[in-house]
Structures are given as structure tokens and as C-alpha cells.
DOSE-507143 format. One record per residue: residue in one letter; y, x, z of N, C-alpha, C in turn. Coordinates in steps of 0.05 Angstrom, whole numbers, padded with zeros to 5 digits, always signed. Example, Ala and Ser with C-alpha at 12.3 -4.5 7.8 and 13.67 -1.06 7.14 Angstrom:
% residues 2
A-00114+00264+00156-00090+00246+00156-00066+00264+00156S-00045+00257+00142-00021+00273+00143+00001+00258+00157
END
This chain:
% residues 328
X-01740+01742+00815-01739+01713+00822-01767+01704+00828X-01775+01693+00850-01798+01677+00859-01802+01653+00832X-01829+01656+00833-01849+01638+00815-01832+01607+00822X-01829+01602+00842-01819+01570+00847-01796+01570+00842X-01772+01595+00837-01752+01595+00826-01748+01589+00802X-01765+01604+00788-01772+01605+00759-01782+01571+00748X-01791+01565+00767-01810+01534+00759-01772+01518+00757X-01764+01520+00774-01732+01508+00780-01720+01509+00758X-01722+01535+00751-01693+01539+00729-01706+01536+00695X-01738+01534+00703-01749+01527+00671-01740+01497+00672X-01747+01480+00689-01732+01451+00683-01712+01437+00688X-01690+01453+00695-01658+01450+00694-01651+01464+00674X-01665+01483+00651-01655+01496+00634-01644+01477+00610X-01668+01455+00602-01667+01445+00584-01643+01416+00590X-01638+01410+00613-01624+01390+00613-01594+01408+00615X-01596+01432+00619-01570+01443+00618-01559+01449+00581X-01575+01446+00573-01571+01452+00542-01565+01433+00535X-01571+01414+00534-01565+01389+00523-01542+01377+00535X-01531+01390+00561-01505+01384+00569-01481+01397+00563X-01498+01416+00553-01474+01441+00538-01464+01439+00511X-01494+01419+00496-01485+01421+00478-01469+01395+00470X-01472+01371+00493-01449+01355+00493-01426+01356+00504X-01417+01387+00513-01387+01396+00524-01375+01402+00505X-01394+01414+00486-01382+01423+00462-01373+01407+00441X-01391+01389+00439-01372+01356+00427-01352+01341+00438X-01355+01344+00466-01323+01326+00479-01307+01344+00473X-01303+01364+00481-01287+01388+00485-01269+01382+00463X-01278+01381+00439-01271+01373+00410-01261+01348+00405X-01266+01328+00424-01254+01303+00427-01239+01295+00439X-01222+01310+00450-01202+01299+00474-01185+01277+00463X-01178+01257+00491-01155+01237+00486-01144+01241+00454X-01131+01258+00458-01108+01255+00438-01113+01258+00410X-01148+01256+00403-01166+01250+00379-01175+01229+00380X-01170+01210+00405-01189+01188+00399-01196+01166+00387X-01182+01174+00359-01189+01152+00333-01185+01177+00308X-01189+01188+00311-01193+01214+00292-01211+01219+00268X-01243+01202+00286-01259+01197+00259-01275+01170+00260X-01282+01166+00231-01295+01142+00233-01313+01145+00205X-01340+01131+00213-01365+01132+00191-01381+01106+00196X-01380+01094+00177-01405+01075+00175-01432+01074+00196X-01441+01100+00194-01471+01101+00205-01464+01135+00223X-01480+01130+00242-01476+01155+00256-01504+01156+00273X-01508+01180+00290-01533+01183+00305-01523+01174+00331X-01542+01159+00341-01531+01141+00365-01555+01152+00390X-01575+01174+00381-01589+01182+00405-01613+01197+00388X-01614+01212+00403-01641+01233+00395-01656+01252+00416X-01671+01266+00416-01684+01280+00426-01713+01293+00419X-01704+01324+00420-01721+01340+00408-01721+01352+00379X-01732+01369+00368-01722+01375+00346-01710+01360+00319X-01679+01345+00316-01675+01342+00304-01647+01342+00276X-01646+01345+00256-01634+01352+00233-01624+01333+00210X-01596+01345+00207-01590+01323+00180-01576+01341+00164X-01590+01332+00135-01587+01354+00110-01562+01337+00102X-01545+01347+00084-01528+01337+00084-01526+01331+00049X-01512+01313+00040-01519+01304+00004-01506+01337-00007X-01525+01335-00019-01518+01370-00035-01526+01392-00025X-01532+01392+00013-01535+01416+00021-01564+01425+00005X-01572+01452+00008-01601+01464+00013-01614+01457+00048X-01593+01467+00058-01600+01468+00089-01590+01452+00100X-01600+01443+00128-01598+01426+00149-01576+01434+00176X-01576+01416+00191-01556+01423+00215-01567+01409+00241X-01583+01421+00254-01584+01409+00278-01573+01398+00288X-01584+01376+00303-01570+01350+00310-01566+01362+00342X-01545+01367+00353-01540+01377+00380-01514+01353+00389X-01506+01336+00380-01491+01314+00399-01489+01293+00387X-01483+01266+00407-01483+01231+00400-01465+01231+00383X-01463+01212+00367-01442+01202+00349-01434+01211+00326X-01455+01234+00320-01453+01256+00286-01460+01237+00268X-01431+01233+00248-01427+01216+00228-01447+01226+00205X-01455+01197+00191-01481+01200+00169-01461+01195+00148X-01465+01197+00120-01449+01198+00094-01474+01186+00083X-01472+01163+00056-01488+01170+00038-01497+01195+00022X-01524+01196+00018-01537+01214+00009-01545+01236+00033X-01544+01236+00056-01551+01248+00081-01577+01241+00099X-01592+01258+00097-01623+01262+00105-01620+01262+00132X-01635+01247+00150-01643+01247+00179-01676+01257+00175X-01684+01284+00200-01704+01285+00204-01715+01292+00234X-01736+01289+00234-01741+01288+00265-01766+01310+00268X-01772+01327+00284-01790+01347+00282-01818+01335+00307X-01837+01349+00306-01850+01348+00320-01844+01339+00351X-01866+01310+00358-01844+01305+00385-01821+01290+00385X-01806+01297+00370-01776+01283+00376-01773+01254+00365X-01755+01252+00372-01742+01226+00354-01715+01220+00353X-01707+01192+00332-01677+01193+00330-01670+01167+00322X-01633+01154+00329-01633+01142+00323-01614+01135+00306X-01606+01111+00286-01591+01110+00268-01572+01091+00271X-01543+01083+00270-01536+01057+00282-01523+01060+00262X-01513+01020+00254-01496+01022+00234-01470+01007+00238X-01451+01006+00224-01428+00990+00241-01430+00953+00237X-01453+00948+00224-01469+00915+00237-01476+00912+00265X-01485+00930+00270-01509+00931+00298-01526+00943+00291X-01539+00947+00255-01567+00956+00247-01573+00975+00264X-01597+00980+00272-01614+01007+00280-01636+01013+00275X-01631+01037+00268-01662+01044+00260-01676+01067+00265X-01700+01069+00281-01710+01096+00298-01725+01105+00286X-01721+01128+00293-01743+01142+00278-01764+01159+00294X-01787+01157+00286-01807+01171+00304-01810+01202+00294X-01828+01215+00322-01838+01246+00306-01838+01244+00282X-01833+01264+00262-01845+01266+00240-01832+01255+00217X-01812+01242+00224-01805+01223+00200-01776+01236+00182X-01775+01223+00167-01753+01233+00148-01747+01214+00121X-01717+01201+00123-01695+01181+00123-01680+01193+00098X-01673+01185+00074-01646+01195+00066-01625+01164+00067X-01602+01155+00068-01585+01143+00067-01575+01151+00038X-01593+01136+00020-01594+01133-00004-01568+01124-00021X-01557+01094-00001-01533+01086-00015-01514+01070+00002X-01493+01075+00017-01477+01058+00030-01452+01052+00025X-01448+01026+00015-01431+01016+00006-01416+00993+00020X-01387+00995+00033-01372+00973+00046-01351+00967+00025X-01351+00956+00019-01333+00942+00002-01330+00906-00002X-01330+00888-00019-01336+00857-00005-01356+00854+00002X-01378+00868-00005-01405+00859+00000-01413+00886+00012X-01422+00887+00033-01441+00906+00043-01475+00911+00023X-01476+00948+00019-01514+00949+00000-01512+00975+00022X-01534+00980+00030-01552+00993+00047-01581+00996+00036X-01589+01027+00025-01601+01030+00012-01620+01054+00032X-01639+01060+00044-01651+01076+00050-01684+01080+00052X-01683+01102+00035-01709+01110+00029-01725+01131+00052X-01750+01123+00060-01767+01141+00081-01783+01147+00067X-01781+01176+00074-01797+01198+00057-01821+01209+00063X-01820+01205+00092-01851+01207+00109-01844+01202+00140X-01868+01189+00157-01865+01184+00177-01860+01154+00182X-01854+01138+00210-01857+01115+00210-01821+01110+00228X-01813+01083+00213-01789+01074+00227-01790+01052+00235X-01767+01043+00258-01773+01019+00270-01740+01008+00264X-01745+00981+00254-01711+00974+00240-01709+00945+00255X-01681+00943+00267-01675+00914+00272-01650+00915+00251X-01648+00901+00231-01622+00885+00213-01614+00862+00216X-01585+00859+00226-01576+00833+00233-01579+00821+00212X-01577+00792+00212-01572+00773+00188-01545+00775+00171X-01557+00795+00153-01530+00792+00127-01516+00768+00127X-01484+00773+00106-01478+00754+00093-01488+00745+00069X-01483+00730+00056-01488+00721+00028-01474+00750+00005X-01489+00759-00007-01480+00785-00028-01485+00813-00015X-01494+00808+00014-01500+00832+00019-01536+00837+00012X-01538+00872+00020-01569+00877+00019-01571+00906+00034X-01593+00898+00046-01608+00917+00060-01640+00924+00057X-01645+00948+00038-01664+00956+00030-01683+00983+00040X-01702+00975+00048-01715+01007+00059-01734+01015+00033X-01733+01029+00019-01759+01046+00005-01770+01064+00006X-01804+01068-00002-01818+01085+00002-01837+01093-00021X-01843+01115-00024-01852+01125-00054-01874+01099-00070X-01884+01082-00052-01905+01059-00060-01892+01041-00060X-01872+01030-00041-01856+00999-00042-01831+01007-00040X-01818+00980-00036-01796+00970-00031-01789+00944-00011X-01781+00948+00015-01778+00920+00027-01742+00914+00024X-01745+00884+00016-01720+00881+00021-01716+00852+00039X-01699+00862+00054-01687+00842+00083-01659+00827+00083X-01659+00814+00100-01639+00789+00103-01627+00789+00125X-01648+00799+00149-01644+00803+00179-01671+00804+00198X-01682+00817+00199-01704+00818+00216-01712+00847+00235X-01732+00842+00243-01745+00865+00256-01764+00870+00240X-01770+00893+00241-01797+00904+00225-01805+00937+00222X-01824+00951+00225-01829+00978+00218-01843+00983+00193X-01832+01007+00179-01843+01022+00155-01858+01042+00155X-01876+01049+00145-01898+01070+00154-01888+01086+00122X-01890+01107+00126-01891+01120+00086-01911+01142+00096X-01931+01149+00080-01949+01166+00075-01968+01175+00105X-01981+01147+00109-02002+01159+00132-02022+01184+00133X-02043+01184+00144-02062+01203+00142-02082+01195+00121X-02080+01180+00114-02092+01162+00090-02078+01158+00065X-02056+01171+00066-02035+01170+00041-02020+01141+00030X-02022+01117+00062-02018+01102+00045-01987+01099+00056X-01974+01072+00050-01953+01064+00056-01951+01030+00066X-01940+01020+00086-01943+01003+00102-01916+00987+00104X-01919+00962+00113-01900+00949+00127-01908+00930+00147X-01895+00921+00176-01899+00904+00189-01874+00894+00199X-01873+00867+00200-01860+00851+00208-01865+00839+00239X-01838+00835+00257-01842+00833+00290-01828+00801+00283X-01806+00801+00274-01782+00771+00272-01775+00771+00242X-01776+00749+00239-01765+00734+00207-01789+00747+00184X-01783+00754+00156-01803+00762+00143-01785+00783+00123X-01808+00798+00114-01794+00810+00087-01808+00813+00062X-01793+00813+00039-01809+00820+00012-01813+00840+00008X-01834+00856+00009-01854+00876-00013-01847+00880-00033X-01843+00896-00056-01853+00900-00075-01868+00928-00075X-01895+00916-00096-01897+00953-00096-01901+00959-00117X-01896+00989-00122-01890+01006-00140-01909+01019-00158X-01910+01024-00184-01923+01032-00198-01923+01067-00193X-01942+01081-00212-01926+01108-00201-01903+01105-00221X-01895+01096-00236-01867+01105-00252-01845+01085-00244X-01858+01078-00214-01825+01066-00203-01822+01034-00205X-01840+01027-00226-01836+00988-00233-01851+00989-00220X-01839+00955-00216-01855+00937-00195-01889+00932-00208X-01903+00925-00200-01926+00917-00201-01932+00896-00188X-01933+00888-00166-01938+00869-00156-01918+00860-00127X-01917+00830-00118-01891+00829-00099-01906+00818-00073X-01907+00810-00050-01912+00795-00028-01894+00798-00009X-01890+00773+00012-01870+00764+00030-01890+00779+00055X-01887+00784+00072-01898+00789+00099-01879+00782+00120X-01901+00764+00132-01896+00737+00155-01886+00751+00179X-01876+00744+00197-01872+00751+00224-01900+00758+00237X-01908+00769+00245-01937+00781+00259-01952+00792+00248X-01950+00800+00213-01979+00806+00201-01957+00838+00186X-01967+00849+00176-01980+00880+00161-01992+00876+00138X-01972+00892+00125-01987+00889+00096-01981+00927+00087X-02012+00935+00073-02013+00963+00071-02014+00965+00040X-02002+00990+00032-02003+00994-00005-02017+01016-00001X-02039+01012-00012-02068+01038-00021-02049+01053-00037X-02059+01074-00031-02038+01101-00048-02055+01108-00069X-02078+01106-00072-02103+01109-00091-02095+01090-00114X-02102+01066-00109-02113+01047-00120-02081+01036-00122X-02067+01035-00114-02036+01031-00120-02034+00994-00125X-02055+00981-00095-02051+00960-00098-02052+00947-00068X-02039+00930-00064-02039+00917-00040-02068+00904-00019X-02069+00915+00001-02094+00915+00021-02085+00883+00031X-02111+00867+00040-02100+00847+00049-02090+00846+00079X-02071+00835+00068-02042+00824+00099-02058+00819+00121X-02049+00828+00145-02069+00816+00172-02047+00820+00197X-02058+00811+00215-02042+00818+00248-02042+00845+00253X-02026+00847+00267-02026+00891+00273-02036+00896+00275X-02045+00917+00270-02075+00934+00278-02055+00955+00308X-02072+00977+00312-02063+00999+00334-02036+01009+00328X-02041+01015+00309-02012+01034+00300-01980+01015+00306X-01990+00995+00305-01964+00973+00299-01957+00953+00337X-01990+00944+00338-01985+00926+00355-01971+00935+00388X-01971+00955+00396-01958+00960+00413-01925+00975+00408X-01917+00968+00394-01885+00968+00391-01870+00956+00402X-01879+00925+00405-01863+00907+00411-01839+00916+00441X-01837+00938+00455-01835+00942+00475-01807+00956+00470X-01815+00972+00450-01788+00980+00439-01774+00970+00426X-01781+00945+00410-01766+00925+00398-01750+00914+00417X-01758+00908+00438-01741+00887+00455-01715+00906+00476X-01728+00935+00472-01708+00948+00491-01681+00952+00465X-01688+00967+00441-01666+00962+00425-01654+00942+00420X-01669+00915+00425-01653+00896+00424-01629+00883+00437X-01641+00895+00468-01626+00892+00496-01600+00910+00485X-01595+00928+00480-01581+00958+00470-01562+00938+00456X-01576+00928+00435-01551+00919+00414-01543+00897+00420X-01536+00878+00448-01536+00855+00455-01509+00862+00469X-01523+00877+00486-01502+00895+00515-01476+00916+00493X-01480+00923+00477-01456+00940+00459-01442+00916+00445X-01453+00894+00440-01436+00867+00427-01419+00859+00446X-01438+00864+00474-01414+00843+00492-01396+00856+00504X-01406+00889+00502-01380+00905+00515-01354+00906+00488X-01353+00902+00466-01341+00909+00439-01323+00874+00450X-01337+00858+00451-01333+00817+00454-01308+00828+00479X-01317+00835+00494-01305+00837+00523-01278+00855+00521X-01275+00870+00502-01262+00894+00498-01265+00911+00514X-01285+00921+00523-01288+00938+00540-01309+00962+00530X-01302+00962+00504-01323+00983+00491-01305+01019+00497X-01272+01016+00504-01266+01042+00499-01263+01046+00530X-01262+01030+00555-01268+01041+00580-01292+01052+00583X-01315+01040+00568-01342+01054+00573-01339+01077+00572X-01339+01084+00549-01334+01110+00528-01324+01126+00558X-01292+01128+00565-01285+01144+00578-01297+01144+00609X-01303+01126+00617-01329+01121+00644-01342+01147+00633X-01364+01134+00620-01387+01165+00606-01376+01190+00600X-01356+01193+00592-01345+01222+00598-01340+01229+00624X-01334+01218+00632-01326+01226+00665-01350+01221+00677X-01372+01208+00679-01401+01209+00690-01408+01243+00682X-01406+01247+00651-01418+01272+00644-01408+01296+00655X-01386+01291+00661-01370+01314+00671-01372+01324+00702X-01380+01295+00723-01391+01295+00743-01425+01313+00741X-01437+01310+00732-01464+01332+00719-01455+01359+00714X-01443+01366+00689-01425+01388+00688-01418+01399+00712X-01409+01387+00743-01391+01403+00755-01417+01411+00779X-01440+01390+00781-01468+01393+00793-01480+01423+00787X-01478+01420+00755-01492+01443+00750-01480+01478+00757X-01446+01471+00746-01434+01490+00750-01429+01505+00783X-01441+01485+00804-01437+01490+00835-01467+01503+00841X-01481+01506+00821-01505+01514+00828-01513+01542+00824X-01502+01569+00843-01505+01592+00834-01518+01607+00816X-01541+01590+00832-01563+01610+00823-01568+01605+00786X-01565+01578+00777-01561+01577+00751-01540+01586+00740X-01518+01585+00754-01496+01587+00733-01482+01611+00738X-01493+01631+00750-01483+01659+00747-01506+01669+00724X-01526+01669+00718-01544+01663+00695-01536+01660+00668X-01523+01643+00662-01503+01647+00636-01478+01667+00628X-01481+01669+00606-01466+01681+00588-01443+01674+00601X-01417+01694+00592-01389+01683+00591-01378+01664+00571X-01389+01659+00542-01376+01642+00530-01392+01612+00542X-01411+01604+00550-01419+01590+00559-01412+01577+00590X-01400+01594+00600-01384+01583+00622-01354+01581+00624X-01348+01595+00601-01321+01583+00593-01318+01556+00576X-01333+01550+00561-01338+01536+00550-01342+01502+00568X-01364+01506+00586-01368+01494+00612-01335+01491+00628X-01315+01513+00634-01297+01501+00648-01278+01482+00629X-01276+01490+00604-01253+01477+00589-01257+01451+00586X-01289+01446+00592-01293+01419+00587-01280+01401+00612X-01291+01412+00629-01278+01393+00662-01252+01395+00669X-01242+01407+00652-01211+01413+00652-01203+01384+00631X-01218+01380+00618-01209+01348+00605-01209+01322+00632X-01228+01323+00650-01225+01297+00670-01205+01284+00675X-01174+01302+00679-01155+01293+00686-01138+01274+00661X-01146+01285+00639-01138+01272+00611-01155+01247+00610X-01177+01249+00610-01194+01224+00614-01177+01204+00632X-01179+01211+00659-01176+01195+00680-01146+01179+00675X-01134+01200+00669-01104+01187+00659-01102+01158+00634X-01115+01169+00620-01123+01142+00593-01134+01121+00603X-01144+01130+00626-01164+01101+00642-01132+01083+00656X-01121+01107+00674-01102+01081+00677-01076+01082+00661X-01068+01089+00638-01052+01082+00630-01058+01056+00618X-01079+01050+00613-01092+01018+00599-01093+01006+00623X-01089+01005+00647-01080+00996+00678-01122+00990+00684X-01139+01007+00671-01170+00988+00676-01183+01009+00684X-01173+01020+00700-01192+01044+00719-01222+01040+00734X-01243+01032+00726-01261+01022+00740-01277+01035+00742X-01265+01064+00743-01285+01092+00743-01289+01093+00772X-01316+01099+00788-01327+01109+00806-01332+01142+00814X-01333+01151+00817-01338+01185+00813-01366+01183+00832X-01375+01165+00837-01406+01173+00846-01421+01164+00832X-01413+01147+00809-01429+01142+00792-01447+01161+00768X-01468+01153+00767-01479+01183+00750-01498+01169+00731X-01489+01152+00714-01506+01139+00692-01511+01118+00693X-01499+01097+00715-01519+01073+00714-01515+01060+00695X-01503+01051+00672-01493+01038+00652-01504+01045+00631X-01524+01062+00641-01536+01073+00617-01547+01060+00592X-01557+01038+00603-01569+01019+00592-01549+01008+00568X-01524+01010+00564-01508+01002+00538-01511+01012+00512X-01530+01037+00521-01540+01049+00495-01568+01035+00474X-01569+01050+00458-01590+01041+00450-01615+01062+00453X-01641+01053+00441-01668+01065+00450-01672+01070+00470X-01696+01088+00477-01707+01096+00498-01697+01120+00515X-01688+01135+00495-01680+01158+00513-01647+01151+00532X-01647+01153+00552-01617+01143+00563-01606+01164+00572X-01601+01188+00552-01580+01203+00557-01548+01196+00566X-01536+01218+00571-01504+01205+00571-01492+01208+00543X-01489+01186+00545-01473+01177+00513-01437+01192+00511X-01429+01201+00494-01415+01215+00492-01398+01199+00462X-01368+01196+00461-01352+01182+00448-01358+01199+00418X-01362+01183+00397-01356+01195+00365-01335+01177+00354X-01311+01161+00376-01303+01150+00363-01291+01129+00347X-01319+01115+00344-01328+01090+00320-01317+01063+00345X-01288+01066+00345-01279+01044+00374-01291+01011+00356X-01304+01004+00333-01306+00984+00312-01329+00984+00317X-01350+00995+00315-01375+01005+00301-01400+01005+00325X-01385+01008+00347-01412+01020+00367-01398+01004+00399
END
């Protein structure tokens, strides 16, 4: 194979993986599952090395498709590079950068919604809608505790400096921070615009100020998740959250049949991988059928993602159904 071949198939390789390994999640989801499962919190987008340990496991499971349901007591991590995201059936989201690592400490639906999650290292970026009255939503970190009502805000746990952070984008949150044996020691509110850091040393609060580097250019991704969870309210408002769903399968499957027309890659694979690949496009017609039996067929077949934008974060993969027809 020529050098410029090789350049070809090194960067259709990786988008072919990530399409395979969302064949292998529809494939598993056809029509006639499509209320089969349902979870509180699920992964709503990722990319690049990422893993969720599971309550009890030793080991982890690569995160290879949208919509992998989270459990209390279930670790999100993100490897070098990557990132991930967390959605909850409020709207909550919460991303996670390189490096970071999440357990879903405690989730509880019952009259009152508690949302308990602890970051164990690395930095997250959280929008929480405005609770009701008896609910709570708590992030902790080996130095604090913030607890929220509804805002925007990121958590930093264990910089290069060992310390632990919070900043606030909308509304405010309370601080506490932590002794090393876990009590409080001391509490502060942090305002919409300012940062407040807990010395890991000295195990006492740095004074509050406006962002520094690390913080102040976020705002960019605040507003695109925000867009995300605005556009999924009004497709859910509209009832038009389960046409999407099957649109995006049939967008993905349109890709799928791109890739599979392309010789020179796809005589290249394995046999279980291109069987795998046909059984999936062998679902279209099951798709297409559910579109008009609900009489709302407003599938295009030249369409190839534009709607992408209903998702959340940055990465705008094709979003692929887990399901959550309530939740997402």
C-alpha cells in the first residue's frame, strides 16, 4: 500500500472504530427493545480513553458506546486526552476533563431527589438545574464539600499544587472545608465570578478572587452545554425526543453503509467485524418502519448529522438511543 494510502486508512481507522463500536450497541437495541432499559444517570458523550468501574468491581469497562447506564457507587474515568460526559434525568451535566475521576457516591429518587458525587482527581465542569425544596446536590473532594441549589460551576480536586478548588460561572455555592478527619472546619459561599482554593498544606481557605487561567476561559463550554440542555428540553416539550433517536440511527447507518462501499477499507477487516457491520444495516428497515408507524417520518437519507447539535458537549458524535425516552 502507497504511503498516501496508508495516511487514508490511518485516519478513517479511528472513526471506523468508534462506528463499530456503536453498531454494536444498536445492534443490541433494536425496535423491539425500545424501552428495555432505564437509569438515572448515563454517559451522554465521550471521547478517548475512557472507563467506568463498577460499585464492587476491581476492574473497569471501557466506555465504547452513548447511553451506558451509571448505578450508584459507579466510578467514571477519563484517561489521558479524553473526556466525558455525565447526564442526569434533571438535565444535570457534568464533564469531565483529561484526567479526572468521579464516583456517583449516592443516588437517590424517591420524594426527594440526593445526588452525591465525589471527584477524586482532575477537574469537572457541572450545570445543576434548580432543585426542588428537599432535594440536594453535592460534589466532594478530599478538602471540601460544595453544596448547590442550581448553578454552574467547576471543581478542581488535587492540582499540581495538591490543592482543591471551586469556581462559580451562575448563582453561588457553599464550601465547606474539610479537616483531614473529614469535619468541617471552616464554611464560605462563592459568588458568581470568583474562585475560592483549599491549600492542601495548610488545610485552610486561600482568599476568594475572579478566575485566574485555569478557570477563566471555560465560559465557552458553559454556554455550548447549556445550548445542549435547552435543545433536549424542547425536543422531550415537543415530543419529539423518540423521532430524533431513530433519525440518528438511520443518519449512523447512512456512515456505516459509506464506509462499508469503500473497498479498499473494508475488505481489510476481519469477518466478525463485517458481519457484525451488515447485521447492523439490516436494522434500517425496522427503524424506518417505527418512523412511520407513529405516521412522523421526517427522515431524510442525505442527511448525515446535522442535528447534531441536540446533544450535549463538544464532541458531536452520532448519538445513539440508551433508551432513557424520560431522561434525555
Amino acid at each position: 500500500m502507497s504511503k498516501s494510502k496508508q495516511a487514508i486508512f490511518s485516519m478513517i481507522l479511528p472513526l471506523f472504530m468508534f462506528l463499530f463500536y456503536q453498531a454494536v450497541f444498536a445492534e443490541n437495541n433494536a425496535p423491539a427493545q425500545d424501552n428495555a432499559d432505564y437509569s438515572v444517570a448515563y454517559i451522554n458523550d465521550f471521547d478517548g480513553d475512557c472507563s467506568i468501574i463498577r460499585a464492587g468491581a476491581v476492574s473497569g469497562e471501557d466506555i465504547t458506546e452513548l447511553y451506558m447506564p451509571l448505578y450508584k457507587g459507579d466510578t467514571v474515568e477519563t484517561g489521558a486526552g479524553a473526556k466525558a460526559e455525565v447526564v442526569f434525568d434533571d438535565d444535570t451535566v457534568v464533564k469531565l476533563d483529561e484526567g479526572s475521576s468521579i464516583v456517583i457516591s449516592d443516588l437517590v429518587r424517591s420524594k426527594n431527589k440526593k445526588t452525591f458525587l465525589e471527584v477524586l482527581q482532575g477537574c469537572v465542569l457541572l450545570i445543576v438545574k434548580k432543585l426542588d425544596p428537599g432535594d440536594d446536590f453535592t460534589v466532594k473532594t478530599k478538602m471540601a464539600v460544595a453544596a448547590v441549589k442550581g448553578t454552574e460551576f467547576a471543581v478542581q480536586a488535587a492540582d499540581k499544587n495538591g490543592n482543591d478548588g471551586v469556581a462559580v460561572y451562575d448563582g453561588s455555592v457553599k464550601v465547606a472545608m474539610l479537616d483531614s478527619g473529614g469535619g468541617v472546619k471552616d464554611n464560605t459561599v462563592v459568588e458568581k465570578n470568583s474562585e475560592v482554593m483549599v491549600s492542601g498544606g495548610a488545610r485552610r481557605f486561600n482568599r476568594m478572587k475572579m478566575f485566574s487561567g485555569r478557570f477563566l476561559n471555560r465560559r465557552a463550554e458553559f454556554a455550548e452545554l447549556r445550548t445542549g440542555i435547552l435543545k433536549m428540553r424542547e425536543l422531550k416539550r415537543n415530543g419529539k425526543i423518540s423521532d430524533f433517536k431513530y433519525n440518528r440511527r438511520l443518519e449512523f447507518i447512512q456512515k456505516i453503509k459509506k464506509l462499508r462501499n469503500n473497498p479498499e477499507f473494508y475488505n481489510r477487516l476481519d469477518g466478525a467485524h463485517k458481519a457484525r457491520i451488515e447485521r447492523m444495516i439490516k436494522h434500517e428497515g425496522a427503524f424506518r418502519q417505527a418512523l412511520e408507524k407513529k405516521g412522523k417520518n421526517n427522515y431524510n437519507g442525505d442527511k448525515t448529522g446535522n442535528d447534531g447539535d441536540a446533544g450535549y458537549g463538544n464532541n458531536r458524535k452520532d448519538k445513539k438511543d440508551r433508551n432513557h425516552d424520560g431522561n434525555n
